[in-house]
C-alpha positions as CSV (number, residue, x, y, z in Angstrom):
1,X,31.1,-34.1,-35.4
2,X,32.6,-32.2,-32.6
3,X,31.6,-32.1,-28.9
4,X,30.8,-28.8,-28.7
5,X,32.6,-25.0,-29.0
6,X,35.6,-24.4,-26.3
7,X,32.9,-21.9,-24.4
8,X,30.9,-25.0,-24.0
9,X,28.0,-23.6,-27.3
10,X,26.8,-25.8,-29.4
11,X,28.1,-25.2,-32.8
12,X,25.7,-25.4,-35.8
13,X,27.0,-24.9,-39.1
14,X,24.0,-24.0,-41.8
15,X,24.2,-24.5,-45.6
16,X,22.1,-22.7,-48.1
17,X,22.4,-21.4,-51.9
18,X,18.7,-20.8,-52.5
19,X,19.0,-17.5,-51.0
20,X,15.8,-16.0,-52.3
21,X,12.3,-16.6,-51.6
22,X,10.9,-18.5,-48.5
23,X,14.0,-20.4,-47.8
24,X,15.4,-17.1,-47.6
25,X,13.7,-15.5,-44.9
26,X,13.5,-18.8,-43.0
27,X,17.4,-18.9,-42.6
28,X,18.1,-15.2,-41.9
29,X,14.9,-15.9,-39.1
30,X,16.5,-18.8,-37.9
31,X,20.3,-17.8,-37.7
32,X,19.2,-14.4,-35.7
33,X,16.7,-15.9,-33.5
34,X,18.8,-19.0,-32.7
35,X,20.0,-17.8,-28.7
36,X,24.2,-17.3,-29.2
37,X,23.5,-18.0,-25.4
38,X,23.5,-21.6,-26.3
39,X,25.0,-22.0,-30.0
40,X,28.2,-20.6,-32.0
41,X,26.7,-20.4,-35.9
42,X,28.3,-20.9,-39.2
43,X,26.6,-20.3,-42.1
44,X,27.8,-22.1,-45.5
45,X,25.9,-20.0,-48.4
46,X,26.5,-19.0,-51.6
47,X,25.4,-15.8,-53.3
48,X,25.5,-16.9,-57.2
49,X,21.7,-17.0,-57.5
50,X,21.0,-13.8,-56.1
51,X,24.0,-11.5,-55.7
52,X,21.4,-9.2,-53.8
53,X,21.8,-11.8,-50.9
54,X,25.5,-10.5,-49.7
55,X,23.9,-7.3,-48.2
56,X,22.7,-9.9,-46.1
57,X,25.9,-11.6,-45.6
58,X,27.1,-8.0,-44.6
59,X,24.4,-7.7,-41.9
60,X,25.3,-11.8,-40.8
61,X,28.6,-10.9,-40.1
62,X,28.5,-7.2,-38.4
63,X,26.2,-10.0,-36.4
64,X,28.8,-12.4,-35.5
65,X,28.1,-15.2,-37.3
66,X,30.6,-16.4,-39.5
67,X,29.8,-16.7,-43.0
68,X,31.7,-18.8,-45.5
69,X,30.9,-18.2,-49.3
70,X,31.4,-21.0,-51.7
71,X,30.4,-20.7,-55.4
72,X,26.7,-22.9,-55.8
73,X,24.7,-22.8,-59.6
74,X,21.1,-24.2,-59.3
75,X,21.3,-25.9,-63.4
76,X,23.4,-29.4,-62.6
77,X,26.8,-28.8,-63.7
78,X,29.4,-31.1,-63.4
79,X,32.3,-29.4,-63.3
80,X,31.1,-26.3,-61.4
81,X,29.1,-29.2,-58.8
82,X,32.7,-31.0,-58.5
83,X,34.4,-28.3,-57.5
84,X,31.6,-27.1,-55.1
85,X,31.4,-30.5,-53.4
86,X,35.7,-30.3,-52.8
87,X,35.5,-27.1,-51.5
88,X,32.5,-28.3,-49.6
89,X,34.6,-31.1,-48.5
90,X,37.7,-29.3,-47.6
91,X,35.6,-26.8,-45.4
92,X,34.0,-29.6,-43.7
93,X,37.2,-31.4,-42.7
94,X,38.4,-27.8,-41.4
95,X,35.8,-27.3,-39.3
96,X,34.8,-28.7,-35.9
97,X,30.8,-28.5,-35.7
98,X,28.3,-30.7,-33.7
99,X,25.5,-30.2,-36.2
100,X,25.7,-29.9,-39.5
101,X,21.8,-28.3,-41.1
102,X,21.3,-28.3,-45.1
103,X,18.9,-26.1,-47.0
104,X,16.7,-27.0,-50.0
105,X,17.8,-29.7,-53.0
106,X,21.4,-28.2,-54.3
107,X,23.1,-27.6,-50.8
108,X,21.4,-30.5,-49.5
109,X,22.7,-33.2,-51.7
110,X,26.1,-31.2,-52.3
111,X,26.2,-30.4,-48.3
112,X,25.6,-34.0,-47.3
113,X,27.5,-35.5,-49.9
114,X,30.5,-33.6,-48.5
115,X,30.1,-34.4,-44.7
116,X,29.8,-37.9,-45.6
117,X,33.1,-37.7,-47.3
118,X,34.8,-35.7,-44.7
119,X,33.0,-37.8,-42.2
120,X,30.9,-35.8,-40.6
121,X,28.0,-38.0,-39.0
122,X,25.2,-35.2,-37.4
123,X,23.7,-34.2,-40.3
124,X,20.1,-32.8,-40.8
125,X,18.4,-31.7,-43.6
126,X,15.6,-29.4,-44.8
127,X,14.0,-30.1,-48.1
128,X,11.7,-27.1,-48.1
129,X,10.2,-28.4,-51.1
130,X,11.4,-31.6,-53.0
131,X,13.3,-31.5,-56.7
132,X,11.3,-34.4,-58.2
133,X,7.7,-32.7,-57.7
134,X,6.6,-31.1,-60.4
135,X,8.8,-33.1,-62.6
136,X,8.3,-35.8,-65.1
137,X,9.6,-39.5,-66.3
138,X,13.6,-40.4,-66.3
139,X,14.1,-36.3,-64.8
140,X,11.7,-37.0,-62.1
141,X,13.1,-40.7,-61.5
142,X,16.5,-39.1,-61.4
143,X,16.3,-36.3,-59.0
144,X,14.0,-38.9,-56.7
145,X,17.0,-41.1,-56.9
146,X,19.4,-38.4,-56.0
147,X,17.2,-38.0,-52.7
148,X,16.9,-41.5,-51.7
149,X,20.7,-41.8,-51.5
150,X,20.8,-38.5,-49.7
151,X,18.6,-40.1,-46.7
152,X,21.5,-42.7,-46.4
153,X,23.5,-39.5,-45.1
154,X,20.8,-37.9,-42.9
155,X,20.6,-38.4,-39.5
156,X,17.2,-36.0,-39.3
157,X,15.2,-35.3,-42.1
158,X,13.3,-31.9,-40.7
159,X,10.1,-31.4,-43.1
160,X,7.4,-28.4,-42.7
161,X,4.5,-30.1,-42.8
162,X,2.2,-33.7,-42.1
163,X,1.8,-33.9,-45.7
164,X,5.5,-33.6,-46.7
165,X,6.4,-35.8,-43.8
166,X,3.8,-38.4,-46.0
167,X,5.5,-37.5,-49.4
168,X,9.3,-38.2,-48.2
169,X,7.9,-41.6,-46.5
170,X,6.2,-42.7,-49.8
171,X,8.4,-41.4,-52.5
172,X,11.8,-41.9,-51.0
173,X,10.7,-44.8,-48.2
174,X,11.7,-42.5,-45.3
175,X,11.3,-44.2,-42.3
176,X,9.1,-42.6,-39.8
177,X,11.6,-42.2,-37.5
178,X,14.0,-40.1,-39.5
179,X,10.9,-37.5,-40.1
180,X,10.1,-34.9,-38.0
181,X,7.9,-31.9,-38.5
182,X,8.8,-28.5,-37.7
183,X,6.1,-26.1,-39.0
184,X,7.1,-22.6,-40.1
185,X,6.3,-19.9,-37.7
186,X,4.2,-16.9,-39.3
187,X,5.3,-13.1,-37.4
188,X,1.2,-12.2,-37.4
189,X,2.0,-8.7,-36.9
190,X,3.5,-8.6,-40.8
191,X,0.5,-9.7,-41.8
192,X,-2.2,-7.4,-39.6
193,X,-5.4,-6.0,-41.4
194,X,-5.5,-2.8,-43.0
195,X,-6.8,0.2,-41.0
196,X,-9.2,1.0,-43.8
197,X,-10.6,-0.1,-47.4
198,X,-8.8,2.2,-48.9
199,X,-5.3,1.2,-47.4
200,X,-6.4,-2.1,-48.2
201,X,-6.0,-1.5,-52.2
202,X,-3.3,1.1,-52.0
């Protein structure tokens, strides 16, 4: 992508629409905890599935990392996907970035779709959980299919877990050395006993 910010930071632009949930918390942890020592952040979001999310855009930005909001749905849509993937495309071009990280199924197949097209070549990817599980015959085989061709624009496929490592190398014929696992870090104190019985069920 680029060689770096003018200060000589690494500049990491993150995509995400599932703002809600785990992949929620994950991003906000990772875009504050990332050292701005070291990198210059972009985050690419959108706040359509949960509107509740730009409070947090709010707080990213009094933060200094630059936000960029670009309308996302999670039901396939084509019209509302095309235009997502040109303005995807058109903000890719306009930016100079070394790495370029996509969250979950939507953003990752619009995100990398639009970095290939705007040829943008360091591209990794989270799945946080894959599309095609939990599915069944030609919708499963589908959104499989979608992920294969993904890989073909993935220089790093980051997955949380041995077993998902496993799943992407037998469903989608990963190869081992596009796979690496990156467990999620638990804050214990969050989840520190109770003081008493009591506390416990209150």
């Amino acid at each position: 992508m680029g060689a770096g910010t003018r200060d000589g930071r690494i500049h990491v632009v993150e995509m995400l629409d599932a703002t809600d949930g785990g992949t929620r918390t994950h991003l906000l942890q990772m875009l504050y905890g990332l050292d701005s020592r070291r990198f210059r952040l972009t985050f690419i979001t959108s706040c359509e599935r949960n509107p509740v999310f730009r409070e947090d855009v709010a707080r990213l930005r009094t933060a200094g990392i630059a936000v960029i909001e670009i309308p996302i749905v999670r039901p396939v849509s084509p019209l509302r996907d095309a235009r997502a993937l040109w303005q995807l495309f058109r903000t890719l071009r306009g930016i100079e970035c070394d790495i370029l990280h996509t969250h979950a199924s939507k953003s990752g197949l619009l995100g990398r779709l639009a970095a290939r097209l705007a040829g943008r070549g360091a591209v990794v990817h989270t799945p946080h959980a894959f599309y095609f599980q939990g599915k069944r015959g030609a919708s499963r085989w589908f959104f499989r299919a979608l992920e294969k061709a993904a890989l073909r624009w993935t220089a790093r496929l980051i997955l949380l877990s041995p077993m998902q490592a496993e799943l992407a190398q037998r469903e989608l014929g990963a190869p081992e050395a596009l796979c690496a696992v990156i467990e999620n870090g638990v804050d214990a104190d969050l989840f520190s006993p109770a003081e008493s019985p009591a506390e416990a069920r209150r």
